[in-house]
MARSE-591073 format. One line per 2 residues: number of its first residue (from 1); their letters; for each residue x, y, z of N, C-alpha, C, CB. Coordinates in steps of 0.001 Angstrom, whole numbers. Glycine has a CB too. Example, Ala and Ser with C-alpha at 12.3 -4.5 7.8 and 13.67 -1.06 7.14 Angstrom:
1> as> 13190,-5690,7800,12300,-4500,7800,13200,-3300,7800,11308,-4473,9046  12850,-2250,7080,13670,-1060,7140,12900,30,7870,14084,-598,5725
//
This chain:
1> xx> 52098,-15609,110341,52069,-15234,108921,52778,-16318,108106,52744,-13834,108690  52353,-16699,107058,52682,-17888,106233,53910,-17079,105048,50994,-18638,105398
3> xx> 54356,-18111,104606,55498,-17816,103907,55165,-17042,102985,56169,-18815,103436  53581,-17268,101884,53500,-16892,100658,52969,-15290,101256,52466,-17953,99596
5> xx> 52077,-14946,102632,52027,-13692,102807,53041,-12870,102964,51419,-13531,103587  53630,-13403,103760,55180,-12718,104338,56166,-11949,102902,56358,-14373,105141
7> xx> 56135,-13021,102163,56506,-12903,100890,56180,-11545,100212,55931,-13959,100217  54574,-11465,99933,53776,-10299,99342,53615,-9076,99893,52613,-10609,99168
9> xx> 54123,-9203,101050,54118,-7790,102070,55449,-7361,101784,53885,-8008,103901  56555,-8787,101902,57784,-7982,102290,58154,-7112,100820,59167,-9131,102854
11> xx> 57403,-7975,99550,57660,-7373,97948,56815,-5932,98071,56874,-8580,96460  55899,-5524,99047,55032,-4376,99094,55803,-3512,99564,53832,-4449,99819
13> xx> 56642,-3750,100138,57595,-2625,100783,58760,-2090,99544,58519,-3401,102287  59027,-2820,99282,60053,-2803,97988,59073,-1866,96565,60473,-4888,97452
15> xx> 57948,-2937,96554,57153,-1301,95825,57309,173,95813,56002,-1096,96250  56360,69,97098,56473,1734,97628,57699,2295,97496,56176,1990,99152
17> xx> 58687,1763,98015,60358,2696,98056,60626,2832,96473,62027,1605,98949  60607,1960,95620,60439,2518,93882,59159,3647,93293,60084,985,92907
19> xx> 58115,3504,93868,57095,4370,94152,57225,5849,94360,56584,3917,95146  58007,6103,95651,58018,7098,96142,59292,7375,95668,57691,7146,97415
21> xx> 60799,6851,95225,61918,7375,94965,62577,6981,93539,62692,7054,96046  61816,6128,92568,62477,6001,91533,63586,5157,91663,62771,7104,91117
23> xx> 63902,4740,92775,65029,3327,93280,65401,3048,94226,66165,3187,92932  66166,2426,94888,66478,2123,96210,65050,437,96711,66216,4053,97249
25> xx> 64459,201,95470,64390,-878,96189,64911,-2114,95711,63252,-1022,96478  65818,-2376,94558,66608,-3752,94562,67324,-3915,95402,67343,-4061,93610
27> xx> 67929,-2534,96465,68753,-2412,96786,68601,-2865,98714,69083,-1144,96133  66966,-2468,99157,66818,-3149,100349,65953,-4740,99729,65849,-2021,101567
29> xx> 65784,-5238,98498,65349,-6589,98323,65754,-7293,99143,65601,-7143,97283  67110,-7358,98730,68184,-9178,98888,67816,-9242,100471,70666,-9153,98551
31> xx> 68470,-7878,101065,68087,-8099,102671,67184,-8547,103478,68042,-7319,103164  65638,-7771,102438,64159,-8542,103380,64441,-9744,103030,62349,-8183,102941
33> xx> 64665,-10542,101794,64675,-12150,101338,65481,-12327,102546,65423,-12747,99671  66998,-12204,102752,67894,-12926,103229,67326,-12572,105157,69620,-12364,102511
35> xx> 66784,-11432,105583,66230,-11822,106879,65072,-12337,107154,66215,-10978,107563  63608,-11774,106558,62682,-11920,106211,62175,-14081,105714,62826,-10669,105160
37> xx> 62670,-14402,104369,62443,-15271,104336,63982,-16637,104768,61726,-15053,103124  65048,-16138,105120,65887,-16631,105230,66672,-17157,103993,65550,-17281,105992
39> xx> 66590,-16626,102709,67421,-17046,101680,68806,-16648,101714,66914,-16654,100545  69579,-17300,100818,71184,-17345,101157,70834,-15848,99846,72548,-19338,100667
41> xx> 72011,-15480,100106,72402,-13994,98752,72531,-14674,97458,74211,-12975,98950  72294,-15794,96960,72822,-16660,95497,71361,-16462,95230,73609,-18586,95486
43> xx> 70313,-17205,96369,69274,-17175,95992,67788,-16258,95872,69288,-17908,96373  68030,-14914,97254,67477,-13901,97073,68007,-13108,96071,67385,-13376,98080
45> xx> 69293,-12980,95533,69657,-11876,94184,68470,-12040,93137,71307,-12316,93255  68008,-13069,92837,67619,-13142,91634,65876,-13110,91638,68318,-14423,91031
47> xx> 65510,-13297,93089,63997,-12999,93874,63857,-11583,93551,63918,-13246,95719  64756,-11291,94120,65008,-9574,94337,64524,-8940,93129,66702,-9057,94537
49> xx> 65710,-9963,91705,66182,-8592,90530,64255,-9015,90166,68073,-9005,88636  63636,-9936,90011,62586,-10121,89568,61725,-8937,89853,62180,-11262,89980
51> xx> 61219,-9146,91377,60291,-8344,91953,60760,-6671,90956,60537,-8412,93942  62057,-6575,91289,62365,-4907,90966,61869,-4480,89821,63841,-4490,90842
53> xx> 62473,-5615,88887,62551,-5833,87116,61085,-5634,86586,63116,-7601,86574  60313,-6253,87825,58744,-6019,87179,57986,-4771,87503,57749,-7143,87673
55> xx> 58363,-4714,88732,57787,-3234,89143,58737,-1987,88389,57896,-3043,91021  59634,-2003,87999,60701,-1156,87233,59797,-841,86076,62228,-1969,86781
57> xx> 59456,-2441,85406,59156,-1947,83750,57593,-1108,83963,58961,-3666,82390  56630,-1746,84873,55613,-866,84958,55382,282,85295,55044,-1176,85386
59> xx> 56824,981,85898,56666,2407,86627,57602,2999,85192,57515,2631,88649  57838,1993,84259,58450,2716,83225,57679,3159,82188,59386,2054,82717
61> xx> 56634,1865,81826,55431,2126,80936,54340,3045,81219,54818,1012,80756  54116,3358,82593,53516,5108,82899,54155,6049,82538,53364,5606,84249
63> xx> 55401,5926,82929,56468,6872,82488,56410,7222,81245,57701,6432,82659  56889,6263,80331,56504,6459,78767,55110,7089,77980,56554,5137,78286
65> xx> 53789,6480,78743,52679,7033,78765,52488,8482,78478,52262,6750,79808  53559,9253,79889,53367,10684,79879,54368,11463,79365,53140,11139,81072
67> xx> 55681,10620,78876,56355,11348,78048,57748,11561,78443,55714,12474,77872  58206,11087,79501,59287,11456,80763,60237,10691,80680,58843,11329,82211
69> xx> 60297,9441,79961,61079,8748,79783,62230,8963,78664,60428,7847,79726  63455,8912,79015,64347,9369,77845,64660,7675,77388,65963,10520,78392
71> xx> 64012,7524,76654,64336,6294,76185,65729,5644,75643,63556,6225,75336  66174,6922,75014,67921,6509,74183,68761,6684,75081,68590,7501,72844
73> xx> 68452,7464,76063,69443,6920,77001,69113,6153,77803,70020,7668,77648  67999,5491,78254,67617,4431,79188,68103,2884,77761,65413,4718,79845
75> xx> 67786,3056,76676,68063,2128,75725,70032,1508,75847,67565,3047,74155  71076,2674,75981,71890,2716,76184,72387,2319,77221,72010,3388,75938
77> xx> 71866,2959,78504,72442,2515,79824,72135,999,79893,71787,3342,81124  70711,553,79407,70401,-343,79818,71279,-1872,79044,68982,-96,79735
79> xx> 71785,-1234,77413,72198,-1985,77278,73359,-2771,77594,72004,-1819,76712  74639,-1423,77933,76025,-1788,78119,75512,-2830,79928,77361,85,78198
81> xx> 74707,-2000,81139,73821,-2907,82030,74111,-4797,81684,71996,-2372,81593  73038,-5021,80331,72676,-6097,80140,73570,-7003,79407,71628,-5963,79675
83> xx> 74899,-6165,79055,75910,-6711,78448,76955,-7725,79771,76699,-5323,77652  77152,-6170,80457,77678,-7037,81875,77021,-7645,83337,78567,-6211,82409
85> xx> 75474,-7918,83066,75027,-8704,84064,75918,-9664,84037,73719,-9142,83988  75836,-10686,83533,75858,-12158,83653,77475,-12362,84586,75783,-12984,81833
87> xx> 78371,-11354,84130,79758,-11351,84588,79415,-11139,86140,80785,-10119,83838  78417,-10389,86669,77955,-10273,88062,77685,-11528,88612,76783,-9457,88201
89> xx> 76967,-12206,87509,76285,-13539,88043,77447,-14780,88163,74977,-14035,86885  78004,-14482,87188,79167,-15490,87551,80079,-15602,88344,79776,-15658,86869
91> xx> 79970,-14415,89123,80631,-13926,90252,80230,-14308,91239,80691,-12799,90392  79025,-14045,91179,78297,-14414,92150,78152,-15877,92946,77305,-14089,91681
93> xx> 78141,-17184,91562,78187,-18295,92136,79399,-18847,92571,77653,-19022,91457  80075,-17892,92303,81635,-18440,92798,82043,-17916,94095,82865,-17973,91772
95> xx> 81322,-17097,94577,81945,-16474,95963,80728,-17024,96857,82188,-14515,96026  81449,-17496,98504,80428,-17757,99235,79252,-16808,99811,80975,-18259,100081
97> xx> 78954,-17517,100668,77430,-16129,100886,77794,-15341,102038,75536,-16835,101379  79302,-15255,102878,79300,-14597,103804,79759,-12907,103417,80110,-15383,104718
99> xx> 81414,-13258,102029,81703,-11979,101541,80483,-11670,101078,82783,-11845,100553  79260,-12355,100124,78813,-11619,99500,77440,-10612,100485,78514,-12500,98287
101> xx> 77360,-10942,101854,76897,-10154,102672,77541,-9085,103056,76620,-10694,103514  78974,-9370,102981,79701,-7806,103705,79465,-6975,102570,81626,-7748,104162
103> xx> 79783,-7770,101679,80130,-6678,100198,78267,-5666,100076,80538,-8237,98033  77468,-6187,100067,76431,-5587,99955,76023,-5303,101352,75556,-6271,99165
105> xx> 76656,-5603,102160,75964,-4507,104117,77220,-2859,103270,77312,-5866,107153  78388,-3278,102732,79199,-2126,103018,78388,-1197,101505,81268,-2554,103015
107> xx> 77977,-1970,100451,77242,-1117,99393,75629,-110,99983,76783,-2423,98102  75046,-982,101103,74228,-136,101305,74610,460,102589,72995,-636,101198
109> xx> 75199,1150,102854,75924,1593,104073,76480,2661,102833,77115,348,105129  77040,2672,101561,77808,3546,101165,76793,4685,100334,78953,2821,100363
111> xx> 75529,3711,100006,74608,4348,99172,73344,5214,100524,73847,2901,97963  73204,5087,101682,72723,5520,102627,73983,7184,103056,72578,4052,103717
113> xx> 75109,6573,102808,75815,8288,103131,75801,8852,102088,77372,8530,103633  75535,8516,100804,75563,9605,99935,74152,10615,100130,75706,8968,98425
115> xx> 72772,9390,100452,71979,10146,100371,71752,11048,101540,71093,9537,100010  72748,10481,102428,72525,11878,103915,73271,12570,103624,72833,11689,105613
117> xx> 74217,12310,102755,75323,13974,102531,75246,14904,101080,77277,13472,102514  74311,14255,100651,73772,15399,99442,72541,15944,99614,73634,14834,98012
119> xx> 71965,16900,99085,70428,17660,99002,70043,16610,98239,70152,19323,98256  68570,16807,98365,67672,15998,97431,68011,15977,95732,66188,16623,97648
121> xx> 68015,17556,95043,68202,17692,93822,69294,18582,93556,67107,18034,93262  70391,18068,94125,71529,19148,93839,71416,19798,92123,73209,18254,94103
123> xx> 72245,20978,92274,71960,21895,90854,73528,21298,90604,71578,24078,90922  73142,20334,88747,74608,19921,88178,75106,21338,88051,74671,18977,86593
125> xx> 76615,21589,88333,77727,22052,88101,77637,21729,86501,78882,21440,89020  77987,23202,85707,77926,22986,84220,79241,22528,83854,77532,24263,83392
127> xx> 80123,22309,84223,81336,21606,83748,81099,19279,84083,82935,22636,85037  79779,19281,84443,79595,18238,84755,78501,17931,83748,79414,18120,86108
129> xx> 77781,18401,83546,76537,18242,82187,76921,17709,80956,75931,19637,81658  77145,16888,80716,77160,16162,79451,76536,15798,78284,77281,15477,79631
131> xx> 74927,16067,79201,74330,15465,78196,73392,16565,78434,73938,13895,78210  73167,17197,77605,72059,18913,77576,70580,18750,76986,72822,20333,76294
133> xx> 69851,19064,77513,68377,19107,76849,68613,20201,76294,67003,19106,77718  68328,20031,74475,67799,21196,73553,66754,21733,73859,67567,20913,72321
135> xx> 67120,23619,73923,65983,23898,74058,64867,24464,72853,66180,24637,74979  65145,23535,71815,64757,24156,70751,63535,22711,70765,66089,24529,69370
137> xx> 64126,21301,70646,63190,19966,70297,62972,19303,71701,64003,18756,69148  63558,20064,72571,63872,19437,74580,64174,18056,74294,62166,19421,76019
139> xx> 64837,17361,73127,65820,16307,73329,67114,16435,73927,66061,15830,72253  67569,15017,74381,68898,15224,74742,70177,15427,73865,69109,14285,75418
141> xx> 71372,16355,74229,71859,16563,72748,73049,15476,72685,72439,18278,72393  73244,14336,72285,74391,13291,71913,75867,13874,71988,74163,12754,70373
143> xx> 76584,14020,72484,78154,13846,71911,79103,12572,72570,79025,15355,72299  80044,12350,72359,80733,10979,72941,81192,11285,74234,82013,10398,72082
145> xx> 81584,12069,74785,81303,12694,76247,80110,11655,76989,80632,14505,76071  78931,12168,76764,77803,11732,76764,77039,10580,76929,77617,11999,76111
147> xx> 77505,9684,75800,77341,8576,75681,78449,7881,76767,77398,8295,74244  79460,7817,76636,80602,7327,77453,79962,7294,79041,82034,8428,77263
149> xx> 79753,8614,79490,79445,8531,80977,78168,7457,81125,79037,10144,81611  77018,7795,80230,75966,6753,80538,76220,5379,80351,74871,6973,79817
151> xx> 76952,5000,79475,77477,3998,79177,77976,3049,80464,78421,4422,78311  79406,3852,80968,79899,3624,82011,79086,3595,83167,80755,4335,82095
153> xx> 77657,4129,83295,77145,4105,84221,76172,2514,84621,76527,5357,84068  75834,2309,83115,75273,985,82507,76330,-39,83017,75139,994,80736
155> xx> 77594,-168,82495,77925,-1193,83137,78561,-1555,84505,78452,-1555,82451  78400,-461,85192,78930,-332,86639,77661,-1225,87550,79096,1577,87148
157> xx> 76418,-232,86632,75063,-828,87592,74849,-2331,86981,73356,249,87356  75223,-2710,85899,74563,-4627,85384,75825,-5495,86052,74515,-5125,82987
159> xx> 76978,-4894,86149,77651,-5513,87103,77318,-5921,88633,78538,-4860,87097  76914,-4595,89216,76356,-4950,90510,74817,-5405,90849,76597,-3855,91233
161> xx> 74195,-5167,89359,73027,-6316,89738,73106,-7606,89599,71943,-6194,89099  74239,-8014,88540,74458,-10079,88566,75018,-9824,89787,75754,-11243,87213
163> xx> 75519,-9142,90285,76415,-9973,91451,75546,-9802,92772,78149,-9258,91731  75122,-8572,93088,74058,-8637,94100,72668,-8283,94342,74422,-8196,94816
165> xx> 72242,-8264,93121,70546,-8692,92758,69813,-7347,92710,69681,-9771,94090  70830,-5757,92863,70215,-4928,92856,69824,-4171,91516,70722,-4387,93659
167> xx> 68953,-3560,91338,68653,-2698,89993,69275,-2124,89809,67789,-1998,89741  70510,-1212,90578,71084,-210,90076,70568,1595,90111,71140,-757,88868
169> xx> 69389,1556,90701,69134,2908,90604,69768,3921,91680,67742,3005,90618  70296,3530,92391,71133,4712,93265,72469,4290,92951,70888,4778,95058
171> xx> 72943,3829,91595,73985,4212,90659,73377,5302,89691,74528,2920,89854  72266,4765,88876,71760,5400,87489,71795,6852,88061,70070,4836,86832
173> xx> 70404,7165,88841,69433,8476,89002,71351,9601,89683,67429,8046,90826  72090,9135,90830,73263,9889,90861,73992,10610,89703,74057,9123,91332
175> xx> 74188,9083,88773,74532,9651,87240,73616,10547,86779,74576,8579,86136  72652,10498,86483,72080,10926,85476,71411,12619,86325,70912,9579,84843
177> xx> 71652,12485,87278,71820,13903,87901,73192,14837,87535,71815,13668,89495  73882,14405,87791,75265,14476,87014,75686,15152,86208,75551,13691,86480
179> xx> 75458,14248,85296,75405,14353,83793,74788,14858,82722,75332,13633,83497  73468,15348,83256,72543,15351,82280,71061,16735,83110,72030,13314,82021
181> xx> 71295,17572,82502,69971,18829,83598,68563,17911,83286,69624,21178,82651  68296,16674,82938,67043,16647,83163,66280,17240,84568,66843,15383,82975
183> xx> 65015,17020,84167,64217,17484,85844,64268,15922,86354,62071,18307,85808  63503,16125,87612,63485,14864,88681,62949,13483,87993,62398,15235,90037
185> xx> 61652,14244,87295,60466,13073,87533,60875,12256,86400,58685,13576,87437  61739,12619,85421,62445,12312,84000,63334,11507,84354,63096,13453,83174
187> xx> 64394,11942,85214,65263,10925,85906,64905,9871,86706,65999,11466,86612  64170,9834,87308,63277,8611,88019,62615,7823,86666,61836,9321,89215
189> xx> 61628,8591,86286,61199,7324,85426,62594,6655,84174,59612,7980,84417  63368,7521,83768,64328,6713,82808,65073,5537,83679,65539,7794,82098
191> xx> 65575,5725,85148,66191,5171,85965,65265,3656,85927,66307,6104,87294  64245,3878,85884,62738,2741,86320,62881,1833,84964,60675,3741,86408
193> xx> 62932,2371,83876,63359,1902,82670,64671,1063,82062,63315,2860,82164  65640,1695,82710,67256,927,82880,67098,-395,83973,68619,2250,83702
195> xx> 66470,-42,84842,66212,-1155,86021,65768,-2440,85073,64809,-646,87298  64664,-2329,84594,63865,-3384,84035,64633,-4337,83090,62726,-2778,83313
197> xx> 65420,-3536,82194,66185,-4084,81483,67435,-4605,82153,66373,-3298,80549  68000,-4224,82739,69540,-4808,83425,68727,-5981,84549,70769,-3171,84537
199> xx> 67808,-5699,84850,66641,-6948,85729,66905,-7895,84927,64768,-6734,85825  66447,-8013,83591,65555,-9079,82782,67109,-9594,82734,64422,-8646,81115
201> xx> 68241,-9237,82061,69272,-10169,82286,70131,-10881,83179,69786,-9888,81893  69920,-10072,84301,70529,-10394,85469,69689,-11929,85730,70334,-9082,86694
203> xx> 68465,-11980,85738,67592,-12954,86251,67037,-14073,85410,66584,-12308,86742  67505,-13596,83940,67509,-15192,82607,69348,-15990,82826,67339,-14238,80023
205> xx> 70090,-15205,83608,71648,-15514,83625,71310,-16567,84699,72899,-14141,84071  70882,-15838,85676,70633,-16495,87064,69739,-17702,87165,70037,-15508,87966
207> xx> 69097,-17738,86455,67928,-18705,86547,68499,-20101,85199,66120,-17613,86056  69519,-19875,84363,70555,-20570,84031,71473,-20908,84267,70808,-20461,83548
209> xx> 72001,-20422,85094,72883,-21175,86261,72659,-22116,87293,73318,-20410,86948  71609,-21612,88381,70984,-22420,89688,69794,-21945,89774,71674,-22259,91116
211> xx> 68797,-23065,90324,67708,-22997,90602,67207,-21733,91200,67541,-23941,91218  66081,-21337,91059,65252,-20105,91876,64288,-20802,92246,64705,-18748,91112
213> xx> 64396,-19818,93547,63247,-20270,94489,61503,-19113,93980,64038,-19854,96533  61057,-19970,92889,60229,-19201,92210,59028,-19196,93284,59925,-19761,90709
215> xx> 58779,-20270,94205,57848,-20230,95469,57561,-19186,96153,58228,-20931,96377  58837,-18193,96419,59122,-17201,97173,58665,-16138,95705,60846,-17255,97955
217> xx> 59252,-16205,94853,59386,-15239,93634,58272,-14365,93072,59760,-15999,92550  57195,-14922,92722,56340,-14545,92289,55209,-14133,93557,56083,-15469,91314
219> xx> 54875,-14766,94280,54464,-13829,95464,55019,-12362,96326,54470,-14680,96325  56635,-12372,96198,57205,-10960,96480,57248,-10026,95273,58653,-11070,97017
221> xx> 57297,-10593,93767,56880,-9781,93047,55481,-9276,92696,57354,-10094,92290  54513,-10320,93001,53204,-9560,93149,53314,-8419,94025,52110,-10424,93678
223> xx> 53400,-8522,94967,53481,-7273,96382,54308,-5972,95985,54443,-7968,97941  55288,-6218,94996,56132,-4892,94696,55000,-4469,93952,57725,-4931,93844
225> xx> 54573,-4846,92124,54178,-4568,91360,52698,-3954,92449,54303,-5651,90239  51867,-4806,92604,50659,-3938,93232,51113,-2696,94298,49642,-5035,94117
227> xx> 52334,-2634,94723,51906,-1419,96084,52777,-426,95131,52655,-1718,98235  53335,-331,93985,54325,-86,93026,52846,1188,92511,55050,-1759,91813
229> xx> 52075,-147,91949,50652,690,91732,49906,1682,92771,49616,-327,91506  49743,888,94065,49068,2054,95051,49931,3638,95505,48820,1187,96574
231> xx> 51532,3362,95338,52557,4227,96067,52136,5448,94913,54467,3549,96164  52366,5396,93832,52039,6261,92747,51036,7406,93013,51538,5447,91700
233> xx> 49730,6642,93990,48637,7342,94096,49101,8956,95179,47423,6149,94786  50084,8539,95788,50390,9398,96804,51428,10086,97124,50250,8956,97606
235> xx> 52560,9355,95667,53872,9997,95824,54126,11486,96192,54477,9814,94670  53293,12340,95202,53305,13533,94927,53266,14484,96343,52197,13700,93972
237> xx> 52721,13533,97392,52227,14240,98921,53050,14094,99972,50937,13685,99519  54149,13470,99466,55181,13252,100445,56311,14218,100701,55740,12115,100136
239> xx> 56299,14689,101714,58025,15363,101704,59563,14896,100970,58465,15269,103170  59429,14891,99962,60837,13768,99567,61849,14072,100345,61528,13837,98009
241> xx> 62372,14978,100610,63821,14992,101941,63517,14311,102743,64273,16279,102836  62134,14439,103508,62180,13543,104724,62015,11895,104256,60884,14029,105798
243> xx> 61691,11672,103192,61008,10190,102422,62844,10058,102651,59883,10152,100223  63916,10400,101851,65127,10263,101536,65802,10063,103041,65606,11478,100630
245> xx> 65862,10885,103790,66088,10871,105158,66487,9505,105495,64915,11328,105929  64512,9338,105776,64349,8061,106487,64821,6945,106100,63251,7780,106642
247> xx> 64272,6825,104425,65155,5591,103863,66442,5607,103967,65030,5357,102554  67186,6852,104006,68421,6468,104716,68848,5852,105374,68785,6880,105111
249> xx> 68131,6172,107052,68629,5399,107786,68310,4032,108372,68762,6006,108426  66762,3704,107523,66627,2506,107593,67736,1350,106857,65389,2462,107166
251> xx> 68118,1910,105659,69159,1191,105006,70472,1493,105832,69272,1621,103455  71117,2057,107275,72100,1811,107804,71712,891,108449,72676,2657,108339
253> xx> 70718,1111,109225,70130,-99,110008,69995,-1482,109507,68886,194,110344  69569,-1768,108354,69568,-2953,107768,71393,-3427,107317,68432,-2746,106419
255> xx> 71818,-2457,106824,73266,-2968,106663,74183,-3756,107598,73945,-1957,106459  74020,-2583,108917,74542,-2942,110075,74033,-4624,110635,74095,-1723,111048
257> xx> 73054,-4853,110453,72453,-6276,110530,73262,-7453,109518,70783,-6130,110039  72681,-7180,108190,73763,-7825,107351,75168,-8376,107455,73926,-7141,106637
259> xx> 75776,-6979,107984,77029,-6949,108155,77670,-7919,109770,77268,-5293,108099  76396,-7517,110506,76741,-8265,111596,76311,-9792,111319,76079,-7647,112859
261> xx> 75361,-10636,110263,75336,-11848,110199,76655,-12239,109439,74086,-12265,109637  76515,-11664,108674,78306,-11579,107979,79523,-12559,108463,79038,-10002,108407
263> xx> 79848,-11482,109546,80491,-11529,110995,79768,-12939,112014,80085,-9800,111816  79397,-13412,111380,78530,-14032,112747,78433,-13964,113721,78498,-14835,113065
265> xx> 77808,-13136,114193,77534,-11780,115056,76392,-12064,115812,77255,-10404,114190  75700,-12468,114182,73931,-13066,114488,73653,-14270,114635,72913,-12856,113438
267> xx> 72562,-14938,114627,72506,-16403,114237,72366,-16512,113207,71694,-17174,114688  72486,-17479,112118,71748,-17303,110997,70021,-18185,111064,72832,-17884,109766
//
């Protein structure tokens, strides 16, 4: 298999998992780049935020289509996000590529036990709801409570996408379960929407700093965006616990790898 296929398959996988879960795939990106095509973490982060960033905004513009998208708060999260990418990114070129493997084997290792130790759609606790759908206009109702948590949630996730190339959605969709009684499919697509945007800065920061390997780039983002499109067709038929499950423990498995090149453990 040649580089530019390898490329479009490994971005097809990263599709589907945004497809079927609304996130979790910036988050196994960096890893297929960094085993898959052998890129260092400086230079898959920003492969990664691409592929996500594009398949993000298109699973956002369906979203919007049908109405599901909370835009003012995806507008919000996304902005405080796009305020503190670049501080990720600058982080990023300053630390070598071995911490920045542990640091992201131990982030997806931490985001794999949350999803084995919670239910799929836990019921928010009303002392945790912040942000309430009216049931009079079914908008969300504003107070500074509100704003603050999403806020904070925005720049937790644009932080950890300059620094390790992920979208942020198994920060956002946690929050915004949280915080806020939307239903599922509302939280996924707003989550898909915050992605795109904290993407687009993470990856104009990055691509002003050091070169991208756009060779690799645009062939793994073709492969997200098209299987991004096919996953859609079938989401609805999947068991999501067991979909959640599995991606679980494929993301220990991949960590544990990471973590062991890390370590040089592996070869590189």
């Amino acid at each position: 298999m040649n580089a530019i296929t390898l490329a479009i398959a490994l971005g097809a996988v990263i599709g589907l998992v945004m497809a079927l879960t609304g996130a979790g795939g910036g988050v196994l990106a960096t890893p297929l780049l960094v085993f898959g095509l052998q890129l260092p973490v400086l230079q898959a982060a920003p492969v990664g935020l691409l592929a996500v960033g594009l398949a993000a905004a298109l699973g956002a513009a369906l979203g919007l289509r049908q109405g599901i998208v909370r835009y003012r708060a995806a507008a919000l999260i996304g902005a405080a996000g796009m305020l503190v990418a670049p501080l990720g990114v600058f982080l990023a070129q300053r630390l070598p590529n071995r911490p920045l493997l542990a640091a992201f084997a131990l982030l997806l290792l931490y985001t794999a036990w949350r999803m084995l130790k919670r239910p799929l759609t836990p019921a928010p606790l009303a002392a945790t709801v912040l942000c309430r759908v009216s049931p009079i206009d079914h908008r969300l109702t504003w107070t500074r409570p509100c704003a603050r948590a999403l806020a904070g949630t925005g720049l937790i996730a644009g932080v950890l996408s300059g620094l390790l190339g992920v979208g942020g959605g198994f920060i956002i969709i946690p929050a915004l379960k949280r915080h806020t009684d939307l239903e599922i499919r509302s939280i996924q697509a707003t989550s898909l929407a915050v992605i795109a945007l904290v993407s687009l800065s993470g990856v104009v920061t990055a691509a002003l700093h050091s070169p991208v390997p756009w060779g690799a780039a645009w062939p793994f983002a073709s492969g997200a965006v098209l299987a991004l499109l096919a996953g859609r067709q079938f989401a609805q038929r999947i068991d999501a616990r067991r979909l959640q499950q599995a991606f679980a423990w494929f993301s220990v498995l991949v960590a544990l790898l990471m973590l062991a090149r890390a370590l040089d453990w592996v070869a590189n």
